[in-house]
N, C-alpha and C positions, 0 to 999 in steps of 0.2 A: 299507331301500328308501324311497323317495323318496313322500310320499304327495301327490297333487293335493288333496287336502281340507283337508292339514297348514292349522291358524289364521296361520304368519306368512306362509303363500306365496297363499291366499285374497285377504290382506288386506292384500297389500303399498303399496299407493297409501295405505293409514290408518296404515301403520309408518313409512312414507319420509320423513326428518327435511325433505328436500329435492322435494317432492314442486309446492310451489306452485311453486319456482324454473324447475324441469324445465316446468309447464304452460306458464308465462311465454317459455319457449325451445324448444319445440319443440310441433309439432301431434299427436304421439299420443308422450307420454313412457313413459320405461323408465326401471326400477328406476334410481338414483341409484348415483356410486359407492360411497358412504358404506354405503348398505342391502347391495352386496354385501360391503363388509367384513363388516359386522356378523355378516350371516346365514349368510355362510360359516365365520367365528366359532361364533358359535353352533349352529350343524353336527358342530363338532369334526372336520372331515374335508376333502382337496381335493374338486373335485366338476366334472365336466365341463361344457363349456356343452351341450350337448345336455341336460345335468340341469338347469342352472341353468334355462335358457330353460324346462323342464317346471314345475321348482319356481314360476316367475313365471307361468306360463300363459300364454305368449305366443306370438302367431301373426302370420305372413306379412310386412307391413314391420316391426310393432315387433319380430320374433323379428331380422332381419337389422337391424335401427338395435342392436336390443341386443348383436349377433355386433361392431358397429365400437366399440363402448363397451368392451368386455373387451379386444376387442385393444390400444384405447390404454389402458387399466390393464396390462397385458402391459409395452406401451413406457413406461411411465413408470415401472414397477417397482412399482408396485401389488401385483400380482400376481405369483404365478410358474407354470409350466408344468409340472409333473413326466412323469415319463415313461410316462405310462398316459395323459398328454393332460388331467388334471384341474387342478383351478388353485385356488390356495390363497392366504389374503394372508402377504404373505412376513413380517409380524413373528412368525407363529405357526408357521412352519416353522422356526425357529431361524436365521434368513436373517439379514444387514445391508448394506443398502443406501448404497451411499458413493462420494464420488470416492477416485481411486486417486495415491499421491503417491507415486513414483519414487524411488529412491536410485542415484546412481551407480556403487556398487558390484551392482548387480544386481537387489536385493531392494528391496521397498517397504512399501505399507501401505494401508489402507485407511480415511478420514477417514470415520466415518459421518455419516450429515445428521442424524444424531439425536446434537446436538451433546454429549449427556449420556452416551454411550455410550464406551466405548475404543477406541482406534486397534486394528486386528487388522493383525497382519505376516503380511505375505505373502513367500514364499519365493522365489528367482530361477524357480526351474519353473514356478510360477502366472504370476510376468510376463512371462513369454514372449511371453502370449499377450495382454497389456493393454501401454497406455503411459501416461506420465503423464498425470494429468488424467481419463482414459476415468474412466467412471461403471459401477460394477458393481455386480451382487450376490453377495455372497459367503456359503458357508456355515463359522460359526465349527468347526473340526475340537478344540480345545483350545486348551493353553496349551504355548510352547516353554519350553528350557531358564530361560530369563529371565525367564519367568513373565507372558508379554506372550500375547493372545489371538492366535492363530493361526487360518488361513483358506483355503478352498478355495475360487476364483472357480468362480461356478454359470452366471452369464449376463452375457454384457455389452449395458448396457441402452443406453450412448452413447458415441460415440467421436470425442473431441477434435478429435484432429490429422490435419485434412486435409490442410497441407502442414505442410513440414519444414524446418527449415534447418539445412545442417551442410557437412560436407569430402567431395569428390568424391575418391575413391580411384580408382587403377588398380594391380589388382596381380595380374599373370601372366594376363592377359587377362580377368579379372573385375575388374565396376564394382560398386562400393558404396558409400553415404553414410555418414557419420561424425555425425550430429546433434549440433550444437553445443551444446544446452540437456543438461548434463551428469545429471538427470534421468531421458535414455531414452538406455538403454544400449544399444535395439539398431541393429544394421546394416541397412539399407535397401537393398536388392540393386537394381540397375539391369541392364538389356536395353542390350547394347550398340545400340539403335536407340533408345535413348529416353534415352543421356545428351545430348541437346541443344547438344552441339557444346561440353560441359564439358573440361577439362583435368584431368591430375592435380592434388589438391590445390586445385583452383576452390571459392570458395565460394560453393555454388548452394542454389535451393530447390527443392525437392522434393514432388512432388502423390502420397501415394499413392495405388495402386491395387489394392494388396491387402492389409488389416489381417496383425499376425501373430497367428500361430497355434502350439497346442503344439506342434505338428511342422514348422509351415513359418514364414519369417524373411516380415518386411513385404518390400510390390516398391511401386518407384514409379516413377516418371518427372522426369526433373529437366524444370522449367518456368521457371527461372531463372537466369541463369548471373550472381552477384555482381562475381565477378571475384576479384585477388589477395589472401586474410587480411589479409597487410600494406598493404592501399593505407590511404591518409590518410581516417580516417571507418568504415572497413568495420567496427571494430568497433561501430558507433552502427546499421549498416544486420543486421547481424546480431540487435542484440539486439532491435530492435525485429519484426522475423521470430520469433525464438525463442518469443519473447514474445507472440506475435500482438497486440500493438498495429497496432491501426487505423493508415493513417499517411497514406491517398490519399484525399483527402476525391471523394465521386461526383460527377459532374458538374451534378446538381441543387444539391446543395450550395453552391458555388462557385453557380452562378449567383444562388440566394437570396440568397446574401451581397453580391453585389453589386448585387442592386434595392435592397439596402436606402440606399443612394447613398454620397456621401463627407462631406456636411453634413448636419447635425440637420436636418430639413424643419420649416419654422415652424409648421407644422398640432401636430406632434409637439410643441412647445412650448405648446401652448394647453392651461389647467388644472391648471399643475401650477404649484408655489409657485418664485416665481423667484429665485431667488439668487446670481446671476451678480455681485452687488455685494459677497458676503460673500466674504475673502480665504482662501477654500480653497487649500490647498497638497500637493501630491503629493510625497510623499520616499521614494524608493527605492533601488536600486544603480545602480552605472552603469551596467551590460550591462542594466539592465531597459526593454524597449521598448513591453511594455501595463500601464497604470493602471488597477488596481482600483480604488484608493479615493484622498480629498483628506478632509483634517481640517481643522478649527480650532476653536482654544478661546478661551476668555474670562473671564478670573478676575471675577467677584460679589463683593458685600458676605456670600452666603451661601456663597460655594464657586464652581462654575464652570459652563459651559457649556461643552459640546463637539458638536461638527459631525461625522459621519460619513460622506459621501458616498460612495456607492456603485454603480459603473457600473451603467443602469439593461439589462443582457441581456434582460431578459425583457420590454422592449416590442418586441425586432428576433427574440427566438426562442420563436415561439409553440409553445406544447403540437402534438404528433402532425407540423409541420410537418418540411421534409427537416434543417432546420437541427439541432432538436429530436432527432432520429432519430437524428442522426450523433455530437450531441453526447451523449447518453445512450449511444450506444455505446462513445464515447471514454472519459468519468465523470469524464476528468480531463487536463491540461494533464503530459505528462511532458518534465522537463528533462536532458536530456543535456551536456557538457561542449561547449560551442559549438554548441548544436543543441540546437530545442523541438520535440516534437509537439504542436501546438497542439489546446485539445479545441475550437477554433470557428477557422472560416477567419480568413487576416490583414485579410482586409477590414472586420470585424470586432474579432478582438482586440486589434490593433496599430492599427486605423485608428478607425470609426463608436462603438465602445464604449471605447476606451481612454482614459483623463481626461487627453489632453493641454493644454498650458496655452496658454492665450488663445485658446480655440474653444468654443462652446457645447455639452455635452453633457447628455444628458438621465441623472438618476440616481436611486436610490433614498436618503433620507436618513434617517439614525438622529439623531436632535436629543435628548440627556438633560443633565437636571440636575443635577450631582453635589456634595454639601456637601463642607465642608472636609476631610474624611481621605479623598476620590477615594470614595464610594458612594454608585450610581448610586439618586437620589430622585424621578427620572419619567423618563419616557421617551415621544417619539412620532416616530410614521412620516410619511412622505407623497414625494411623489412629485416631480420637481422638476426645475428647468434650471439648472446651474452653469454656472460659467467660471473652471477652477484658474486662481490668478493665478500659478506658480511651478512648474517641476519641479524639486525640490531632491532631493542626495546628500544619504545617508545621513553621510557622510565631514564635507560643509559646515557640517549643521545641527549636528553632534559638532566643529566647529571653532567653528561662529561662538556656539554658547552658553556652550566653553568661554573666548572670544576676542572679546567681543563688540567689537571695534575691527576685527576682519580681517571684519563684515560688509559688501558691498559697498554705496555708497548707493544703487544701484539695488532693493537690496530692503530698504532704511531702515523702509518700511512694514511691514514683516514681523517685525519683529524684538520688539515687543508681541506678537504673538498665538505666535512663537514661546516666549517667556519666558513666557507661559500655561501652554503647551504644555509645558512642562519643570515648573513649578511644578506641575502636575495631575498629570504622572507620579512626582512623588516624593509626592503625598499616596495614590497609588495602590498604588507599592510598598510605601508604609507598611503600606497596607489589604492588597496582596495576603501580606505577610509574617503579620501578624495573624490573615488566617483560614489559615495553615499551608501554601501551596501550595509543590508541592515546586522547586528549583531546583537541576538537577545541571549541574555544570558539564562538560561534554563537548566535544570538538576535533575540529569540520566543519574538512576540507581542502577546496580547489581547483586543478585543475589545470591550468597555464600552460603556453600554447607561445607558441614563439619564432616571429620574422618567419621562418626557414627552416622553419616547418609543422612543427617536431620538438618533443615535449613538451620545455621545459625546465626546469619545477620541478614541485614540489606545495610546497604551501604553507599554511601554518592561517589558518583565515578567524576574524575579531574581529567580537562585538558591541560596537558603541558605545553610547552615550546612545540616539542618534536611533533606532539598530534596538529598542532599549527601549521608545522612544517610542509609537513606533508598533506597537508587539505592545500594550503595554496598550490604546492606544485601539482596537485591533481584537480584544483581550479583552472590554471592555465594552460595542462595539456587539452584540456575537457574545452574551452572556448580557442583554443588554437585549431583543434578539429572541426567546430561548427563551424567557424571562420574558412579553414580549408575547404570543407565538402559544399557549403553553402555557394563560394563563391565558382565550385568547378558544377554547381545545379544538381548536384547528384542529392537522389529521394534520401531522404532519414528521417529518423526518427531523435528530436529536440528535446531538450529536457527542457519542461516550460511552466514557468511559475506565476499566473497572470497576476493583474493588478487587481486588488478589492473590491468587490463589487459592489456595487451603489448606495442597496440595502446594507448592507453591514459597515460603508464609511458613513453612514449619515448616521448610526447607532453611533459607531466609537467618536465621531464631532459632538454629540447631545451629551456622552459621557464628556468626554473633554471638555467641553465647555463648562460642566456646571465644577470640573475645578480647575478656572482661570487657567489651562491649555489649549493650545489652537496646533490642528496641524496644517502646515502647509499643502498648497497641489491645486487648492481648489476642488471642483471635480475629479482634475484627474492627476491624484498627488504621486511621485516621485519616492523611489526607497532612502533618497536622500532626506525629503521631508519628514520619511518615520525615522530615522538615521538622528536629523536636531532634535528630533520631539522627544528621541529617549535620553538623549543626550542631557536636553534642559531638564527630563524629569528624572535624573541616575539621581541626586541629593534629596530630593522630595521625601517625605519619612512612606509616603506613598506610591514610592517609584514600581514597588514591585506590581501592586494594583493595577497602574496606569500600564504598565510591558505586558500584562496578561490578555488585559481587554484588547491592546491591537496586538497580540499575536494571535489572538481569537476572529481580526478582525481578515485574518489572511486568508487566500485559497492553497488548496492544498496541489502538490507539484505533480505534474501527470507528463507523459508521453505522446508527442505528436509530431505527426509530418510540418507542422503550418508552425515559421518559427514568429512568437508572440515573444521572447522572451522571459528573462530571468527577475523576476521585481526583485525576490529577497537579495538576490546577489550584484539587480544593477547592472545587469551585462544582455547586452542585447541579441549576443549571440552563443548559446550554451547546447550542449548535446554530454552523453554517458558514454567514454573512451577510455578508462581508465580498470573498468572489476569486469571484462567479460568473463571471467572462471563464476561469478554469481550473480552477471544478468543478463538477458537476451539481448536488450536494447544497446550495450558496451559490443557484444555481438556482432550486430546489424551492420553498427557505425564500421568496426572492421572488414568485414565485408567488402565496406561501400570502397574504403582507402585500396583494399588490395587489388578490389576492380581496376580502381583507377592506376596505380602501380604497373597494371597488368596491360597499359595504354587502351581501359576499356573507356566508353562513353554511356553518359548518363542513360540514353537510350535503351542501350544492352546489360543495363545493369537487372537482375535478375530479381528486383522489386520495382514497383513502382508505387507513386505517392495515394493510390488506393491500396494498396496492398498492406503498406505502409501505417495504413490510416486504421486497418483494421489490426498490426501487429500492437502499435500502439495503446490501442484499448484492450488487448488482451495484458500488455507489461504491467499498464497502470491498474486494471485491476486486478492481478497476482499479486502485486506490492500492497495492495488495501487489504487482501485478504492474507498476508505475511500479516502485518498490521496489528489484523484483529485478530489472529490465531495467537502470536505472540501476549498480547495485553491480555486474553485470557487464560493463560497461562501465567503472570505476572499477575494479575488479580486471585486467582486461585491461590497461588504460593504465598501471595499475602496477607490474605485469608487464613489458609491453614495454621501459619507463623502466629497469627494472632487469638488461635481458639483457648491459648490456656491463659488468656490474656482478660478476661470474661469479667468484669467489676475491677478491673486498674482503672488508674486515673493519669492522663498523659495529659501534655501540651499540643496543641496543634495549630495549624494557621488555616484560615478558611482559602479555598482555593475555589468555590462555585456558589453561588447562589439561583435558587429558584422556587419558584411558585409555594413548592413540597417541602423548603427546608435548606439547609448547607452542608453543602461538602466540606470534609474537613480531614487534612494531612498532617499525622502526626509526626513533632520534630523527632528526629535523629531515627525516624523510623522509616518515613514515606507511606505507611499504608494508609489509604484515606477512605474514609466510611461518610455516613451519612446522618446530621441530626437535625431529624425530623421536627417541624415548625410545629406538629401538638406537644414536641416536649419541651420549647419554648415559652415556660411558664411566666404567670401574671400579667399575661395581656396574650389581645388578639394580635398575629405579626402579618403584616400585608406585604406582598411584594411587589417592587417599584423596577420593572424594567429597566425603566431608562438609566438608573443610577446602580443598578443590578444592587440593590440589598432589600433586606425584608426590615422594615420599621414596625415598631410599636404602634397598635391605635391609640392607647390611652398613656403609654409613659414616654413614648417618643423615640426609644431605646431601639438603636439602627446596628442591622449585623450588615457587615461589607465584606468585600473580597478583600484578603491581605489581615483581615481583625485578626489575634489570636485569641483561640480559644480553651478551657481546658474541658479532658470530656472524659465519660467516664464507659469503654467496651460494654455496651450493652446485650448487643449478639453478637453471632457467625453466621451467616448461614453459607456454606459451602457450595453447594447446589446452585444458587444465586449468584456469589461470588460477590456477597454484598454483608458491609459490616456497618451495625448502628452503633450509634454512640449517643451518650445522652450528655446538656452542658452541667458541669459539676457549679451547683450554684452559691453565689457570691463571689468568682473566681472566672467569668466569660465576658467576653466581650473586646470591642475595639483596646477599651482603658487598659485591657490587663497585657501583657506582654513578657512571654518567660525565657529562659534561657535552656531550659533542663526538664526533664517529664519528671514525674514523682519518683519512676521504678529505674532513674541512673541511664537515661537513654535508650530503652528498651526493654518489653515483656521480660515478667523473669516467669523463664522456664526451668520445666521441671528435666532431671538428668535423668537420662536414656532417652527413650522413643516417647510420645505424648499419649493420651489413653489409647490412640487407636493404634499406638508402634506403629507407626511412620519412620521411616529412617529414608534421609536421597543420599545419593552421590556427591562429591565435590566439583566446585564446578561453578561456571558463571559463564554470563552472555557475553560473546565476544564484540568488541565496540567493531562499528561498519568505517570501513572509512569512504568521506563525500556522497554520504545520503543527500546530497543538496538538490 
């Protein structure tokens, strides 16, 4: 029994860690929520709020201020509610609190936010009643056959997916949707008054209006009607729906962007260092239409000078304004196959902030010093008005430095500061080779169509010099700034690529080992250590094998205030200063520099490293969800490419093994399907983790990653975005090894549009520069 005299319920205002905050915010404050964690803690017991409110001794507005505090600890999953009505904080009911990540085959999982904890699998009956992404509470029941934490949803505390997009069915007078994001398995039943004048097989979007439940299917309403799967583009409009990427900028938006005008206003030029005489140059692809950044360098008697100019976003997009708003909800610029989500209007990224040449724009400048082996010996900021004299190809400045007679004399002037500019990035890779960062060599495609709007190749895309070039100069404005803002304490936001985690280097040591490979580090190995290990293994007939599994063996790069460093790149100190026209976090970093410019203190800086913490997890995953909106669309188009493809026979090199079968990437093509371990005839084939391939029970006969195989298009399926292949036999395996597919490099297609007249646009994905 509950005593009113109890010492912590008397004296809750002298216990409350939070207790000045709450004065500061509110005219008669209540318990904090921190004190009810604790005290209900310390309790050992759930406890009603009718108790709580006695235990606090509280009366008339603050008993009902304190009834709206519990119910948002309620909604936020703070708490939880059992069924006597008492309320408990959920770490101590055996409770975990997490988003919910979907599997196509039915069953999912539960991601808790307490990132140090296990994934718990949830079984297809628990998700009946969540979809992907929803935020739940789950109570852990055990452990399944597999030995993997098992879960029983208790509450769902939030739920994602207001609309939907997928395939309007009709079939025997019932409507239902098909959701395209392969993730949510279920069906979304439609009212025949509320399919919206859809067709069978339309692909529409869908607003639900009724979650599902364990016994009843979600209902919704279609509120969009796409139009035909196969029109020209539709897969770029779906994924960006799936995906809930932002993609209609609001009409405040749009109008901010355009007071901002179409010339630098002179006002805007007053104060800031002018540099419109210095021979800045922008080099990029040819599809690229906004400029981030303009270089130039200068060889010294001590070493060099380099110029990094950097479009100045953050005088046209102020903190909190609508620009600001829109742009932080986007976090990032995503690039589709002829088609950009821009994360800032065009009036902006392609017009007022983009560095075109022979126009004034205003920028942020990274100006460092660097001695002769390319490391960086001071470094400073300031604020400033350019004028690129050049927009140069990547392709030109890779011709004309190997060629210096095909430079034109119209840019005669250029061709000094270029041959700087070459001379600093080879004392750079020198240096970046020397401190170990890693270099794998991996094969980006792009996808090409033809003037009939029909995809007509895929194709591998090459770095040159020039794309070299400019990755290192936008290396070392990028750790010249962490270096700056870190050492003046100011919050930011890191670009941070941790070291492998435990479980996945003691995999890639079990694979190394069993082929006479060792890496270096010990427990806690060095990028230098993965650095000799590809090194030793580049002549191996096996090397490609051996670079796949430890680049598998990596985490993937995220955003944060807490600087952990850069493993891949071996740099201890790294942040995103280089693309703010298409990311937040490039942004931020500006921001923090022009505070300080502005003689402010980390104090008065208008974030702080909570705020920070949470801008971060929103960057990193807008980037995951670019990612995956991206490869789904890049899957699809591969797919498609390959439906009249249906009984060829191609070459390919196996790129995954598992349990089900091998993946496999056909040469000169890239599209990579799947051949399934039952069409693995004359024998049973088991699979061997530790050595990642499927062996022979009875002939011994071992598929590995890197074997080439040859296979023969057995399906499409579209909808999946999943292509089988079967192996064409006497002709697979490690032994066999081709140069060439049977059909000369690629499906032969038929001329004009394919049965379903398809025809795209021309066009291809534009390369990023310093996704690092």
């Amino acid at each position: 029994m509950i005593k009113q005299q109890d010492d912590r319920a008397a004296d809750w205002r002298d216990r409350d860690p939070n207790y000045s905050a709450e004065q500061g915010s509110y005219d008669e404050p209540v318990p904090s929520r921190q004190l009810v964690l604790d005290d209900l803690a310390a309790e050992g017991r759930p406890m009603t709020q009718d108790e709580l409110v006695e235990y606090y001794a509280l009366v008339d507005d603050a008993a009902e201020a304190f009834a709206h505090r519990l119910r948002a600890m309620l909604r936020d999953g703070q708490l939880l509610e059992n069924r006597r009505g008492a309320l408990g904080p959920i770490d101590k009911m055996d409770l975990v609190r997490g988003r919910v990540q979907g599997h196509r085959d039915g069953f999912g999982f539960l991601l808790p936010e307490d990132t140090d904890g296990d994934d718990v699998f949830l079984a297809p009956r628990q998700m009946r009643q969540v979809m992907h992404g929803d935020k739940v509470v789950v109570h852990v029941t055990g452990r399944d056959q597999r030995g993997r934490r098992e879960g029983r949803i208790v509450e769902v505390l939030e739920r994602v997916n207001d609309t939907i997009v997928g395939r309007f069915v009709e079939e025997h007078g019932v409507y239902f949707v098909v959701p395209d994001n392969a993730r949510i398995p279920h069906e979304i039943r439609i009212a025949e008054s509320a399919r919206g004048g859809a067709a069978h097989n339309d692909v529409v979007t869908v607003k639900l209006t009724e979650a599902p439940s364990k016994r009843a299917q979600a209902v919704g309403e279609v509120i969009e009607v796409l139009g035909d799967r196969m029109a020209p583009g539709m897969e770029i409009e779906v994924a960006i729906r799936s995906h809930g990427i932002p993609h209609e900028f609001p009409s405040e938006v749009i109008a901010e962007a355009k007071q901002c005008g179409d010339e630098v206003a002179e006002a805007d030029k007053a104060d800031r260092v002018d540099l419109r005489d210095l021979p800045l140059v922008t080099i990029d692809g040819a599809d690229a239409r906004d400029f981030d950044d303009a270089v130039y360098a200068r060889e010294t008697p001590r070493g060099f000078k380099l110029w990094v100019a950097i479009a100045d976003v953050s005088h046209y997009v102020t903190k909190d304004a609508p620009l600001d708003t829109e742009a932080q909800r986007r976090a990032t610029s995503v690039y589709f196959p002829d088609h950009v989500v821009p994360m800032l209007p065009e009036a902006l990224s392609n017009g007022l902030c983009s560095l075109n040449p022979e126009v004034d724009r205003l920028s942020l400048v990274c100006e460092m010093r660097l001695d002769k082996s390319g490391v960086i010996q001071a470094s400073k900021f300031y604020s400033a008005v350019i004028r690129s004299h050049a927009r140069l190809l990547y392709e030109q400045v890779a011709d004309w430095l190997e060629n210096p007679d095909n430079l034109p004399s119209r840019y005669a002037a250029l061709k000094k500061p270029l041959d700087d500019l070459h001379a600093l990035y080879k004392a750079m890779l020198d240096q970046r080779r020397d401190r170990g960062a890693i270099e794998f060599e991996t094969q980006a495609t792009r996808i090409v169509f033809n003037e009939d709007r029909k995809i007509a190749r895929i194709v591998p895309t090459e770095r040159n010099v020039a794309h070299k070039i400019i990755e290192e100069c936008m290396i070392a404005a990028n750790v010249a700034t962490a270096k700056y803002l870190s050492k003046r304490r100011m919050p930011l936001l890191y670009r941070v690529h941790a070291t492998p985690a435990a479980d996945a280097l003691a995999d890639l040591r079990t694979f190394l080992g069993e082929r006479g490979l060792h890496l270096g580090g010990g427990d806690d190995p060095e990028a230098a250590d993965y650095a000799r290990l590809l090194a030793e293994a580049a002549k191996r007939p096996d090397a490609h094998l051996v670079q796949t599994v430890m680049l598998r063996s990596m985490q993937r790069a995220v955003y944060s205030p807490h600087n952990d460093g850069h493993f891949g790149l071996a740099l201890a100190d790294y942040t995103h200063f280089t693309s703010p026209i298409r990311r937040y976090p490039d942004l931020l970093v500006h921001r923090a520099i022009k505070h300080l410019e502005a003689k402010g203190r980390p104090a008065t800086f208008d974030y702080d490293n909570a705020a920070m913490e949470g801008l971060g997890q929103i960057c990193s995953e807008a980037e995951q969800r670019a990612d995956d909106a991206t490869r789904d669309v890049d899957d699809f188009l591969k797919c498609e490419y390959m439906q009249d493809s249906l009984g060829q026979v191609f070459y390919g090199t196996v790129t995954g093994v598992t349990g089900f079968g091998l993946f496999v990437e056909l040469e000169g093509i890239f599209a990579t399907g799947l051949v399934h371990v039952s069409s693995l005839s004359s024998d049973f084939y088991h699979f061997d983790a530790q050595a990642r391939c499927l062996r022979g029970e009875h002939s011994g006969r071992v598929y590995r990653l890197a074997d080439k195989m040859r296979v023969r298009v057995a399906r499409v399926d579209l909808d999946e975005r999943k292509i089988d292949f079967e192996p064409v036999e006497g002709d697979a395996g490690a032994s066999k090894s081709k140069k060439t597919n049977k059909s000369g490099g690629g499906p032969k297609k038929k001329s004009g549009g394919n049965k379903n007249g398809n025809k795209r646009s021309n066009g291809g994905k534009r390369r990023k520069k310093n996704s690092s």
